[in-house]
Structures are given as C-alpha cells and as structure tokens.
C-alpha positions in Angstrom: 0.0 0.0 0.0 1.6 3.4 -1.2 2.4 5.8 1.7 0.8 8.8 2.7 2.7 11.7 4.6 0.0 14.7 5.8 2.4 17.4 6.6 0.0 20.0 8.4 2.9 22.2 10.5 3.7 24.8 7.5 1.9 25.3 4.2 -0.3 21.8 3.7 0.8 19.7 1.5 0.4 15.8 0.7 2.8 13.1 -0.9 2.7 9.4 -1.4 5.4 7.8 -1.4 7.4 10.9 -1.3 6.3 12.3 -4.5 3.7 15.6 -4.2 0.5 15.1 -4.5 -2.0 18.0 -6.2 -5.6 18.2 -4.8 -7.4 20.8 -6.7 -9.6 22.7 -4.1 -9.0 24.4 -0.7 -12.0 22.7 0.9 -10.7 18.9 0.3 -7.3 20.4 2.0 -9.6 21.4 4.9 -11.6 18.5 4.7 -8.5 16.5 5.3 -7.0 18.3 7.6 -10.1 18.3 9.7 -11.0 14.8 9.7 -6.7 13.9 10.5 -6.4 16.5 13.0 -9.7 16.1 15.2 -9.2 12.3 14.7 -12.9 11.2 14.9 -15.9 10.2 12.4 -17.8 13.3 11.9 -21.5 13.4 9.9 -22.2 14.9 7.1 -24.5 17.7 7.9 -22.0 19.0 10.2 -19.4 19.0 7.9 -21.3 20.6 5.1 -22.4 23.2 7.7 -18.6 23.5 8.5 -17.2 24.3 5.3 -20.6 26.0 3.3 -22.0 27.7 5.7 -23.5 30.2 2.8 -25.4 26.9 1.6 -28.4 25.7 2.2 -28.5 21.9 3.3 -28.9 19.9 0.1 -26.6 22.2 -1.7 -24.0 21.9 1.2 -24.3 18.1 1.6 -24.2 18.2 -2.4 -20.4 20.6 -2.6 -19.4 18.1 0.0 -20.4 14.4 -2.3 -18.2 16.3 -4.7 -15.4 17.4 -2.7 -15.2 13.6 -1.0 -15.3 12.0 -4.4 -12.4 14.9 -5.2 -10.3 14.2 -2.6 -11.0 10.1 -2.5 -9.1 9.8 -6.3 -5.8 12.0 -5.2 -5.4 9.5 -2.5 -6.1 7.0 -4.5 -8.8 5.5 -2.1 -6.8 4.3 0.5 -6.9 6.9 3.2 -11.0 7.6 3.6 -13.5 5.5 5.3 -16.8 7.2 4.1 -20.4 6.0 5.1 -23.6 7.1 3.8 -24.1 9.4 6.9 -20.7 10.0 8.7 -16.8 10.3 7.0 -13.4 9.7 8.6 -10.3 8.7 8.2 -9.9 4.5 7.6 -8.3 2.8 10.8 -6.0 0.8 9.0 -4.8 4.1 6.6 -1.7 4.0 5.9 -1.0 7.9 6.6 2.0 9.7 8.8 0.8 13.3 10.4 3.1 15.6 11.2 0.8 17.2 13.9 0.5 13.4 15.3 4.0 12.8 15.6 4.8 16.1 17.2 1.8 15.4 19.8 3.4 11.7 19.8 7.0 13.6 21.2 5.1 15.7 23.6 3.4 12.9 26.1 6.5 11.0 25.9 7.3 13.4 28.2 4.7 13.5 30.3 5.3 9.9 31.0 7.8 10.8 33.3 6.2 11.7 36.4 7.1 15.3 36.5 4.7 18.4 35.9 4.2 19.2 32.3 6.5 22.6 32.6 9.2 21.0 33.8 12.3 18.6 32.5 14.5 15.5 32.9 16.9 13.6 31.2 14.6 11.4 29.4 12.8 14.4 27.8 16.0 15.5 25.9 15.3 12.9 23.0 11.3 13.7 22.0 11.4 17.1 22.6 14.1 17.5 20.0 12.3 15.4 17.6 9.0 17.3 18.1 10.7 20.8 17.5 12.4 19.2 14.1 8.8 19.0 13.0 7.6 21.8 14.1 8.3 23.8 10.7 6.0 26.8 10.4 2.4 27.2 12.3 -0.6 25.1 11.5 -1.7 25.1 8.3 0.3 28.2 7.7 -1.1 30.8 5.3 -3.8 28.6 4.6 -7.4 29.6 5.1 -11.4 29.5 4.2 -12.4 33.2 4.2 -16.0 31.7 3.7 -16.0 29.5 6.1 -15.7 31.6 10.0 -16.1 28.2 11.5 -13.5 26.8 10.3 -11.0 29.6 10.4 -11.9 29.6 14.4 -10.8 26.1 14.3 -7.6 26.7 12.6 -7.1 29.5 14.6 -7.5 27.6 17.6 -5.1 24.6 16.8 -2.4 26.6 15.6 -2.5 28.7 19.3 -2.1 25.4 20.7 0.6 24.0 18.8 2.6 27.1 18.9 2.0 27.6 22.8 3.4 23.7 22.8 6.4 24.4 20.9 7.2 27.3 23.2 6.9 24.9 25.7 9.4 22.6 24.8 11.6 24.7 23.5 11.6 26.6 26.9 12.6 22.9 28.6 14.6 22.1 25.8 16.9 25.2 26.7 16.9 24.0 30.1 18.2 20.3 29.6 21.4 21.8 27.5 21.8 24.1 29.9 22.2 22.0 32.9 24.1 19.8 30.8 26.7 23.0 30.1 26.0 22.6 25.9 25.2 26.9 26.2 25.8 27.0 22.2 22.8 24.4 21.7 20.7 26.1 24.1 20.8 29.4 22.6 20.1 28.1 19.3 16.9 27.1 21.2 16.3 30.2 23.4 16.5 32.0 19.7 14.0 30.5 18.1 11.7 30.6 21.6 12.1 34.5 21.5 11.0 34.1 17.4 8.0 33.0 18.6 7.4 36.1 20.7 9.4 38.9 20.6 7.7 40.6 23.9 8.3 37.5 26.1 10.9 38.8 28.5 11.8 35.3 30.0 13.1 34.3 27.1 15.3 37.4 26.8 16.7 37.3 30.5 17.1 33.4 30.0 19.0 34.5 26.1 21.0 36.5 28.6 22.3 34.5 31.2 23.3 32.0 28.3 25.5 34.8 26.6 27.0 35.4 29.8 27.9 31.7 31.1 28.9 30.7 27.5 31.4 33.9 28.2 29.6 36.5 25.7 28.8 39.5 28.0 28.8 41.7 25.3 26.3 39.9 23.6 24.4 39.3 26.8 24.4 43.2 27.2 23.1 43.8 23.6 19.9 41.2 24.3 18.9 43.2 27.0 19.0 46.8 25.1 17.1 44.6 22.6 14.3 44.0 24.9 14.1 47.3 25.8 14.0 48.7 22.2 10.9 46.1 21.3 9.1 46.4 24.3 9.7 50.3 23.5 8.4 50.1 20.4 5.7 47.6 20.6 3.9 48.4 24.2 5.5 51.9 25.3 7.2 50.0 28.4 9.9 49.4 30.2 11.4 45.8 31.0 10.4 44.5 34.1 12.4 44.8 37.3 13.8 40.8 37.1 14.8 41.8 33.7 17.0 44.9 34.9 18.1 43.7 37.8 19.7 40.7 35.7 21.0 43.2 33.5 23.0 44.7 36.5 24.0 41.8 37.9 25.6 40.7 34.6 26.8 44.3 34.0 28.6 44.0 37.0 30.2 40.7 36.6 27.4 38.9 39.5 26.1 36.1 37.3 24.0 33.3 38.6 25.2 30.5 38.2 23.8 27.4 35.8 22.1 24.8 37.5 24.3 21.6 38.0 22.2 18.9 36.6 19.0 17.6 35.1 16.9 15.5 37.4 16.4 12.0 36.2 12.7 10.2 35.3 10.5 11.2 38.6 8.3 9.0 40.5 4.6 8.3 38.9 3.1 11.8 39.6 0.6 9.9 42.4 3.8 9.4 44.4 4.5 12.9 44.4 3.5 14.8 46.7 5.1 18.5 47.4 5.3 20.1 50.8 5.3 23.7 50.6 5.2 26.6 47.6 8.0 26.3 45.6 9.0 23.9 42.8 12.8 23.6 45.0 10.9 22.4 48.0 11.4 18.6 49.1 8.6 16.0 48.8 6.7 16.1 52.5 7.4 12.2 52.7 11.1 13.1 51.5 14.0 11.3 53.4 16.4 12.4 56.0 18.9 9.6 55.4 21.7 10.8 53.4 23.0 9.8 50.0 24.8 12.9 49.2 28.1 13.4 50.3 29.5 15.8 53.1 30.3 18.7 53.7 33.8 20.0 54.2 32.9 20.8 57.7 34.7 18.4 60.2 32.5 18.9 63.1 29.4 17.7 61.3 27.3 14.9 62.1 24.4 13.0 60.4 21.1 12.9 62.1 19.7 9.2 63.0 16.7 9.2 61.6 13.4 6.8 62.5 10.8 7.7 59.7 11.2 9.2 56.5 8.0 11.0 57.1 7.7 14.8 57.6 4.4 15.4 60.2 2.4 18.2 60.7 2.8 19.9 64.1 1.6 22.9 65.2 -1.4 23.0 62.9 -4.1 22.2 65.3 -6.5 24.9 65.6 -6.0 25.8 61.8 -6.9 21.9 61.2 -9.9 22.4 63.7 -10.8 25.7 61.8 -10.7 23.8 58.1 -12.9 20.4 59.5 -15.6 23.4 61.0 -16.2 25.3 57.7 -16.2 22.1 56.2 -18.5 20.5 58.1 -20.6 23.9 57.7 -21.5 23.4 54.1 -25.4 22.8 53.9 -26.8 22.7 50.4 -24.7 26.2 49.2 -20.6 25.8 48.9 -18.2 27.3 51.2 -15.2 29.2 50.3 -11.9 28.5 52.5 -8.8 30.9 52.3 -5.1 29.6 53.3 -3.2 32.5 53.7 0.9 33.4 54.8 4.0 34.0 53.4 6.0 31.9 51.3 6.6 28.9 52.8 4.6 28.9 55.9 3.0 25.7 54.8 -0.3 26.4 53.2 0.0 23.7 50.5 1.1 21.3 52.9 -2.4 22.2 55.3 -4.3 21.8 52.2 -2.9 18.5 51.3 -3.6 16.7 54.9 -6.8 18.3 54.4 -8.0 16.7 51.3 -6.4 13.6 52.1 -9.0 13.6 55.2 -12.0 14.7 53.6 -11.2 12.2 50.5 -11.0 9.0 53.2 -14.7 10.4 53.9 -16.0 9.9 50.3 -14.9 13.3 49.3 -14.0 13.7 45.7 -11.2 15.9 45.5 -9.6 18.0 42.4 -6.9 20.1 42.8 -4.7 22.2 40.7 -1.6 24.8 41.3 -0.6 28.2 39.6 2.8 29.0 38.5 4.9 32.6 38.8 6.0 32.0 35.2 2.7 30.8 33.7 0.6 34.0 34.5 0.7 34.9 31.1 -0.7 31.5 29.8 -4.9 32.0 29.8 -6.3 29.4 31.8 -3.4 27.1 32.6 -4.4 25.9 36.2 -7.9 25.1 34.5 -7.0 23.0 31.6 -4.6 21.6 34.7 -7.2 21.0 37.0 -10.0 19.8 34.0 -7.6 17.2 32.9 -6.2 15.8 35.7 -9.6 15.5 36.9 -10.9 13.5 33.5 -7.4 11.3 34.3 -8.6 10.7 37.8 -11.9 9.6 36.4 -10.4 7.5 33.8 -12.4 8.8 30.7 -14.7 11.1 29.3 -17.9 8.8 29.5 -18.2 11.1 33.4 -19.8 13.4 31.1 -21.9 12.3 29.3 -24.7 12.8 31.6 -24.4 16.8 30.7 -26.0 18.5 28.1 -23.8 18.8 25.1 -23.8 22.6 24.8 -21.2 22.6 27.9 -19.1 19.8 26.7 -18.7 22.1 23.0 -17.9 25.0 25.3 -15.3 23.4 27.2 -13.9 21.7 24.3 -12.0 25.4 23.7 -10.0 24.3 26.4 -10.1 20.4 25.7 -9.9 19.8 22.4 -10.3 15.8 23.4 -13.5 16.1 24.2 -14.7 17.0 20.8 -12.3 14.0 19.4 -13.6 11.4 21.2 -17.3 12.3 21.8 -18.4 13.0 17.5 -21.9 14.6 18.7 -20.1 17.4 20.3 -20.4 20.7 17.5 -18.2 23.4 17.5 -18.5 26.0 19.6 -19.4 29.6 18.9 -17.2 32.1 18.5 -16.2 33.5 21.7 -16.9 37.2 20.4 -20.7 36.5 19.4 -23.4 38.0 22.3 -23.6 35.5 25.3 -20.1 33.2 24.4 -18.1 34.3 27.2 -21.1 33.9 30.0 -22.0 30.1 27.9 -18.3 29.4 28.1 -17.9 30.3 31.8 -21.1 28.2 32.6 -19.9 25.2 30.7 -16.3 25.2 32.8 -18.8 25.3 36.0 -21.0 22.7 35.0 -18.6 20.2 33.7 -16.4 20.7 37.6 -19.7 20.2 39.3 -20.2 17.0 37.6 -16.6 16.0 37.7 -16.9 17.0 41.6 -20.3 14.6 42.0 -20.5 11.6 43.5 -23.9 9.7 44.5 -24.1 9.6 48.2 -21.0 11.6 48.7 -19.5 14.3 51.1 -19.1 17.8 49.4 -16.8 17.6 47.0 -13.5 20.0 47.3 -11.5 21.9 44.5 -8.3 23.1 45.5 -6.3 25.7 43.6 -2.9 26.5 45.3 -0.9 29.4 44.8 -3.8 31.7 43.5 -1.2 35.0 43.7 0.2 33.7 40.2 -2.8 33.0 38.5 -3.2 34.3 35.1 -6.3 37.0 34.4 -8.6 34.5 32.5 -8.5 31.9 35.7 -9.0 34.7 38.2 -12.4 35.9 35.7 -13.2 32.4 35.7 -13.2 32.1 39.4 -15.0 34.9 40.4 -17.9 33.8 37.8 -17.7 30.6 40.0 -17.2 31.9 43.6 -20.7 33.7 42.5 -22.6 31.0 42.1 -21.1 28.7 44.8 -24.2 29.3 47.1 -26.4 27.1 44.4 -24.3 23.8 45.5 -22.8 22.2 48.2 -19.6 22.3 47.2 -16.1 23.6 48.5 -13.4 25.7 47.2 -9.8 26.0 48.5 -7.9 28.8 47.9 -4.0 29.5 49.3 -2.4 32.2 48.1 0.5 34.8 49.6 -2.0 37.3 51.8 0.1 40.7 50.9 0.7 39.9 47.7 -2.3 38.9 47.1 -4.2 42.0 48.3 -2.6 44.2 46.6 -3.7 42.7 43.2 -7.0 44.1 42.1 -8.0 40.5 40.5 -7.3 38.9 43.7 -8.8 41.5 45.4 -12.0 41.1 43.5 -12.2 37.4 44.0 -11.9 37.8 48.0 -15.0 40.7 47.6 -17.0 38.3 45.5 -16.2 35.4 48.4 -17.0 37.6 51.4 -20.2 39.2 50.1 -21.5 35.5 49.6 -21.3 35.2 53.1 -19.8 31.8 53.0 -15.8 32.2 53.5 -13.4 31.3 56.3 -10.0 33.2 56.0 -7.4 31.0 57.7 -4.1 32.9 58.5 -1.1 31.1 59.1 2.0 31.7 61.6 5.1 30.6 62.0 6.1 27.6 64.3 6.8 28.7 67.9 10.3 27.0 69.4 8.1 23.9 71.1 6.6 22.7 67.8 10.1 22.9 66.6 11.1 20.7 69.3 8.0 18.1 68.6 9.0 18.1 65.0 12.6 17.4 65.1 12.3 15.1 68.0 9.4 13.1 65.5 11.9 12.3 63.4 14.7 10.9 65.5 15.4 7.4 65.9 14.2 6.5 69.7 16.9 7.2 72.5 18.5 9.6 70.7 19.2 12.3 72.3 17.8 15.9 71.9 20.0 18.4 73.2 18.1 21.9 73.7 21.0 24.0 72.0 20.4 22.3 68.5 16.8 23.0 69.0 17.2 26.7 70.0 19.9 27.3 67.2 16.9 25.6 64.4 14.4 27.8 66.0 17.0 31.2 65.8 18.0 29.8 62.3 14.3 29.6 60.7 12.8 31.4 63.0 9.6 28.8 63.1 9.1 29.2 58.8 8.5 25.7 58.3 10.2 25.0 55.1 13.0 26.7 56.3 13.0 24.0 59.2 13.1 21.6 57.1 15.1 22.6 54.4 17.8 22.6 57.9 16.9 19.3 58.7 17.5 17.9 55.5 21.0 19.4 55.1 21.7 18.2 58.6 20.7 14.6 57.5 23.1 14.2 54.6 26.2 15.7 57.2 26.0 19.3 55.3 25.8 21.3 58.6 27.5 21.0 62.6 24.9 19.4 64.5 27.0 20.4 68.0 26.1 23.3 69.7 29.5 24.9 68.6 29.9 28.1 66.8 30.2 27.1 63.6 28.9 29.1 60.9 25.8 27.4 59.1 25.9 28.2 55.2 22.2 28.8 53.9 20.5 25.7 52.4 20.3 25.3 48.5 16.3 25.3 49.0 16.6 28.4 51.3 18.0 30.8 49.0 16.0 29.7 46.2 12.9 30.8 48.1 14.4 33.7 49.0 15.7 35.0 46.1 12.4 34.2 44.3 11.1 36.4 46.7 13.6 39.2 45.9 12.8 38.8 42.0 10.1 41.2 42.4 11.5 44.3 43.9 12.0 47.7 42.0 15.3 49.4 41.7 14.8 51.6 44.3 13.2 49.0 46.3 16.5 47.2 45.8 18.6 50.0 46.7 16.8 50.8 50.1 17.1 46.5 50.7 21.0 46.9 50.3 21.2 50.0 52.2 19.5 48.5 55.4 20.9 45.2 54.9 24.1 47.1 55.7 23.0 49.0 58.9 21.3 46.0 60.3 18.3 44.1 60.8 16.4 46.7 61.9 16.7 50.3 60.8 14.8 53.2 61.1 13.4 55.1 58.6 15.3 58.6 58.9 18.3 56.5 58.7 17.5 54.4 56.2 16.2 57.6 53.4 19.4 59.3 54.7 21.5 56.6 53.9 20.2 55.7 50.7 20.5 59.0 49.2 16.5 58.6 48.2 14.1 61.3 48.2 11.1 61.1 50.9 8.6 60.1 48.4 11.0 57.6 46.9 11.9 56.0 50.5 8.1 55.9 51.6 6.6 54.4 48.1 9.3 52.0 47.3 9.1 50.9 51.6 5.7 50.3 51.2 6.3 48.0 47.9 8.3 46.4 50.1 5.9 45.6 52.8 3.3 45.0 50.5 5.8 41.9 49.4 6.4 41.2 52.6 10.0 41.8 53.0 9.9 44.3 55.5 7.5 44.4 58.1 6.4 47.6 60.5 7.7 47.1 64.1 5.4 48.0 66.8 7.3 51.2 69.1 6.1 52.5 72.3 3.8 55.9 72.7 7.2 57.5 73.4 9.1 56.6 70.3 8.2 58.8 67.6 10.8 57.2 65.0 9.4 54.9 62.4 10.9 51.2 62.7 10.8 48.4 60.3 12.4 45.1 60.5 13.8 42.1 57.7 10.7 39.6 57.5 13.5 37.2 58.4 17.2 37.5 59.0 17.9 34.7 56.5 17.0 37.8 53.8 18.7 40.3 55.0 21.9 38.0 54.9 21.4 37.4 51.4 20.9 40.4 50.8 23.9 41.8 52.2 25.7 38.8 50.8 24.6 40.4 47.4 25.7 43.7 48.1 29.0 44.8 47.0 31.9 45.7 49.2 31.9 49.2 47.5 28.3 49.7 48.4 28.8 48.5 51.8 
C-alpha cells in the first residue's frame, strides 16, 4: 500500500510515497485536515455546515459528495472511510501526520512523572524530535475566508501547537543548559524568543546563556534589545527581574547554571510537594543521606526513624478547616489559606484533602505558577484534565448537556475528538459566548466534583497569587454561584501579595459578600513545635540536646520550610549538629525561596534592601532615606512596595518613640541580601 505523509505544520501539503501530490480545491485540503487532526468520524451535515455555511443543506451536503469523491481519487482511495451518513479517516490508513508525531514527542514526556512545565533527562530525545517537525504554524497561510467556523478552528489549533512548541523549547533550553551545551541552548532560546518577541523570559534566560557561554557583550546587547521592542511595541519598560539581571551581569554577578537535570520522577501519584515552591522537598522526602558531606569536620548525620515529615503545630488551623467544612449545607463554602512563602499552606491543604477524601470526598486540585501568569487558563486545563485522568475517561460526562461539553472543548480539544456529537462552539466574540463558556467550565467541575451519596466535593487551587487574568475571571464567575451547590473551594495564596492585586482583590469581595468564607491565617512555628518536629523524626533514644533546638528555632525562626530545608542538610552531614559556633551556610532550597522572593522588587526597592541590609536588621526610617540617598517620596513608596511583598515588616514602638521602625521579614533575607551587596556599596 503506497504511503501517505499529511504534513499540516507549515503550508499543507500531501505526498505518497514521497512524491507531491495535487488536490485541486482548498476545501478537500480542509476537509482533510479536519478529519486527521480532530481524529474522529464526523457526519455529514456537520461537515457541510462546517465548510458551506453560505449553503443551504442539500446544496452543502451536495459541494461536500463532490469534494469527498475529489479528494477520495488524489489518494487514490486508500486513506478515507466514508459511510452514507458519517466520514473519517480509515483505521488501518496508511497515513503519517506531522501534527500526530509532534503530539506523539510531547506525552513521551509526560510519562515521566514530573509536571508538564518541567524537564528530565529522558525528555532531551522527543522534545528535540517534536521541534524538528515543528516547521512553520498550522496550516500556515492557509485559510477558508467563507467559512468563519472553520478559520476559528484553525485559529484555535495553531494557538495550541505554537504555545506547545514554546513549551518545549523553553525545557529544551533548560536540559542543555544544565548539561553545560550553552551553544545548543541558545540556538533554542533564539527560536523561543521568534515565537514572541515581547516575552521577556526568554530574553533574560537569552541573557544569562550569553553570559555563562562567556559573551557579555552579547548578553548586554539582548537586554538593550528587549528594551528597544518592548519600547516600540507596548511603550514599556522591562520588568524589574529583567534589569536587575542586566545589573547583575553588567557588574560581573552572574547566577550560576544549575548543575544537573533530574532524572525520570516518580509516577506523579507518588509525588506529593510540601510547601510553595518547585525547589521544595517532597513532605514524605528522606532524611537519610545519600549525598556526600560537607567539608565541615565537626558535622554529624542525624539518626533518623521515619522518612516522614508530620504536621505539628497546625491544630486549631486543622480544627478551623474540619468546621467550615463541616458547615456546608446545600450552598458551597469558600476556604482561604493564607501566609508568606513557605509557611505551609499547601502542605495544610494536602492533609486536608487527604481527610475529607478517606470520607467519600471527591477531591480535584490544581496549582498556579509565577512564570505561567501569562498563559490563559493554565491551572484550568490543569485541573479539568487531571480531573478527567482521575476519572479514567470522558464517558463522566456524558450525563451533561452537550452545549457545555462544546464549550469546554476550547479548552479540551479531546473532548470534541472522542465524543463525535459534540459541535463546535461559537465564536467567543458573538453575544452571550463568554457567560456560555464560563457556565460550561462550572458545570462540567460540578459534575466532575459529584459523587452519588458523597460528602461535598472539594476543589483546591494552590498558589492563586500567580494565577493568570482569564483563571482569576473564571473564578469569580464561579465563587458567585457557589451558594447554588454544596460544594467547597480552597484557595491559598501569599496574603500581601495577594491583596494588593485588584483581581485577587475582587475574587476575595465576591467570596465575602456570599457570606460563605473562612479566611485562615497562618504563623510561624513557635520554638516547642520545633522541638515536637525534630524530636518526631529521631530514631528512639536519641538524644535531643536543647542547643540544637534553639539554634533551628534562631535559624528559621519557626518558617517551616526553612526548618526543614535545615533538617534535610543536617541529615546528609552538610551542617555542625554540636552546639558549637560554627557558621551554618544557607541551604540550597533556602535561598531559592528567598531570592524568588527578591525577583520582584524595584530598583529603588532594591537599593533601600541593600542600604538596610548594611546597617542591620532593623533600621529606622530617617536612617534608612538618609543613607540611601533617596528622596522622601522615593523611601516611603518603594518601603511600602516592600511591605506589601512582605520583606519588611512595620515594628510596633512604644507611645514614646516617635521614630518609624521596620524590621527584615527574616534574617535569612537580610543575609542574602547583604551577601549580594557589594563591598563598595557596603
């Protein structure tokens, strides 16, 4: 049988056997394309109404007989599977797609029990295949000006092919960078920035490569070229990351590469993370070391009994989440987690959905990410599919209408692949879409969240603070209607931050005006839930000694992941376990956080952090605007930034002291910091 090649990622084209082949009219090219791509028998009616709209139905159904029959002879009636009522492609066609393969590549990847934005050492392989095929946009300068539907569904395909390729060409630039091939990985960051020329992480990561693979000057030149196009195109400046990288490299303070690619993870339902950020260990993670030890001779490895982390110090916050909980009574309840970075609000959430799941619960969940806020609807394609997976197929929806399947097919394009009755949807621009669109989302997670018999079901999204505008829309349609059923929503997000994003800020308005939400506020640990946790974890009659429990509690002061970040180092003999003096260096997982944390700040934000770093941690504000060489306006807008991102925090002075005090959030920052602050500046 001769062989077909579809090749659907550029200008369309067919061949058999290699050699072109011509098919006379654009609607058997669309016709093709359409039955290849979506995979699926479809019936005629619909696809006459697809392609001639401007035709009545005999006339349509009559363009189409013709167009078959045309595009049936130029492949020489060995590809189509055509019935008297519905047409597809034959299942034992011997066809290659270029769109399939790529799509192939892609869930290789997701094989490998990681989350789909990030990368390991298997990926390296079928992520560069998929790029390879990846020559030009769907169907690229093809179209059907008389056919809107259509075009919509071109439209639509090509957005999510090309946010794909971005995709692995973003993970692709990671693998050769932690493998130290910085002339490969530019190649790739190149072509990432092609795709978007606004899209400053792929300039600042264009800009660390120049400067590891030792080209400053070029490094220098990619950032004036962000600032020209952003110029040009939007009227902006760069953001602060993106200048404060500039500096960095300008004055010879790179960061440096990562070290290496993580292999093959654990099946993702073995994974289970503790706290906020992607650097944080796994909350059943092991103490016992594997690593080996620091240069430090006084440093001793801790015995350890379990390998699991507990909870402690979480009781009346757990008491609080089991009470709103247990408070739902035919309308939902809205529950907030919220505390600074990692005060362990995902890890409350987890221990609570494990509970209410052993109950009968069904439980979804889905988390936002800092560098996905510009992706519409991530966290909800996230949370839609993951929820499908957990259900095992589509057939859970069946049961609703078919008008919210076809809307939420924008976002799952499965869903019209594998269920043929599903139509298009509208355009998104025509009167009612958006509300129809919004509604379908809500109806398909209250029957993806239904159980006969069950306990309210429970949606968590973590890390709310970096969802993207769509999400946050879609979330306050749905916090609106939550009184209608009894189901529960779990929010955790970063309380500053958060309020002092008007999106946020509206979605917290909506939930308190439905009278139905419990805000939960989260501490730190105080020194004897320290104690409780580290002595959980020790094998039995070893001893405790107070002074490596008061140095934890002085070291983190009582921020859980900090804590444990300690304990692990301490496990794998990194840090002096005595109660000498010896200097501990700050954990790998520590300054991550914190620096993450510093990514945000302004210039002069920056300026008055290095400036009080110096005189302490706590400084006064006269001293600090003095010192700094800032106006008053300047010192009191960029401090309150500052608060506001909870770096610095007020201090409370008596009635007598009329001098304005702040205070580090922790002295771990101010370290860094000052760490980062050059002995000039000093």
């Amino acid at each position: 049988m001769p062989r077909l090649a579809l090749h659907l990622l550029g200008s369309p084209r067919i061949e058999c056997d290699g050699t072109p082949i011509e098919i006379d009219t654009r609607k058997a090219v669309a016709l093709i394309a359409y039955l290849v791509v979506t995979g699926q028998r479809h019936g005629r009616d619909i696809l006459a109404t697809l392609l001639w709209p401007e035709y009545d139905q005999p006339h349509a159904r009559g363009a189409l007989r013709r167009t078959l029959s045309t595009l049936n002879k130029a492949l020489a009636g060995d590809c189509l599977d055509i019935g008297r009522e519905t047409v597809g492609v034959a299942a034992d066609a011997n066809l290659w797609v270029d769109v399939n393969d790529f799509n192939h590549y892609l869930g290789e990847c997701r094989t490998h029990g990681h989350q789909a934005g990030e990368v390991c050492t298997a990926c390296l392989l079928p992520l560069s295949r998929a790029v390879t095929l990846y020559h030009d946009d769907f169907l690229a300068g093809f179209s059907l000006r008389d056919s809107p539907s259509f075009d919509d569904w071109q439209f639509l395909q090509a957005d999510i092919l090309r946010r794909e390729l971005a995709s692995a060409l973003e993970r692709l630039v990671q693998c050769h960078t932690a493998l130290g091939e910085f002339d490969i990985a530019i190649t790739y960051a190149r072509r990432w920035l092609s795709l978007d020329r606004l899209h400053e992480p792929a300039h600042r990561q264009l800009m660390l490569l120049y400067a590891w693979h030792s080209l400053r000057t070029a490094s220098l030149h990619q950032y004036r070229e962000c600032v020209q196009v952003l110029d040009q195109e939007l009227g902006v400046a760069p953001l602060e990351a993106t200048t404060r990288l500039y500096r960095e490299i300008k004055e010879n303070r790179v960061p440096p590469p990562p070290e290496k690619l993580p292999k093959p993870a654990l099946a993702r339902e073995d994974r289970k993370p503790y706290s906020e950020t992607t650097a944080m260990p796994s909350r059943n993670s092991s103490l016992s070391s594997s690593s080996s030890s620091s240069s430090l001779s006084s440093t001793t490895k801790i015995p350890v009994a379990n390998a699991e982390y507990p909870l402690v110090g979480r009781s009346a916050e757990q008491s609080a989440l089991f009470e709103a909980y247990s408070s739902i009574n035919g309308g939902g309840r809205i529950i907030i987690l919220e505390g600074e970075a990692g005060i362990g609000k995902t890890r409350l959430a987890e221990e609570f959905l494990d509970s209410v799941q052993e109950r009968g619960a069904v439980v979804l969940a889905t988390r936002c990410y800092e560098g996905e806020t510009h992706l519409a609807y991530g966290p909800v394609i996230a949370l839609l599919r993951s929820a499908i997976a957990q259900k095992g197929d589509l057939n859970q929806l069946d049961e609703l209408p078919v008008v919210w399947r076809s809307e939420v097919s924008r976002l799952l394009p499965e869903i019209a692949i594998q269920q043929p009755e599903v139509p298009v949807p509208p355009p998104l621009d025509s009167p009612g879409a958006q509300s129809r669109f919004f509604e379908g989302i809500y109806q398909v997670l209250l029957s993806l969240c239904r159980r006969p018999g069950s306990t309210p079901g429970v949606i968590l999204f973590d890390d709310v603070h970096w969802a993207d505008s769509a999400s946050l829309e879609l979330l306050s349609y749905i916090v609106r209607r939550l009184r209608e059923q009894p189901i529960c929503l779990v929010f955790t997000w970063r309380g500053k931050q958060a309020m002092r994003d008007a999106r946020l800020h509206q979605v917290l308005n909506e939930a308190q005006r439905s009278g139905k939400v419990t805000i939960i506020a989260l501490t730190r640990l105080d020194q004897a839930s320290v104690r409780e946790l580290v002595r959980s974890v020790l094998v039995n009659g070893t001893e405790l000694t107070a002074g490596l429990v008061d140095r934890l509690y002085g070291e983190t002061e009582g921020l859980p992941f900090f804590l444990l970040e300690y304990l692990n180092a301490m496990a794998k003999g990194q840090l002096a376990t005595g109660d000498g003096d010896v200097d501990w260096s700050l954990p790998g997982g520590v300054r991550d956080l914190l620096q993450s944390r510093l990514s945000g700040v302004s210039e002069i934000g920056w300026q008055l952090l290095n400036t009080a770093a110096v005189i302490g941690r706590s400084f006064d504000y006269d001293t600090l605007r003095e010192a700094s060489g800032r106006s008053e306006e300047e010192t009191v807008s960029a401090l309150e930034a500052l608060i506001d991102q909870g770096l610095v925090e007020e201090v409370q002075q008596s009635a007598s002291d009329y001098a304005l005090t702040y205070d580090f959030s922790h002295e771990k920052l101010r370290a860094l910091v000052y760490e980062e602050t050059s002995l000039a500046r000093r």
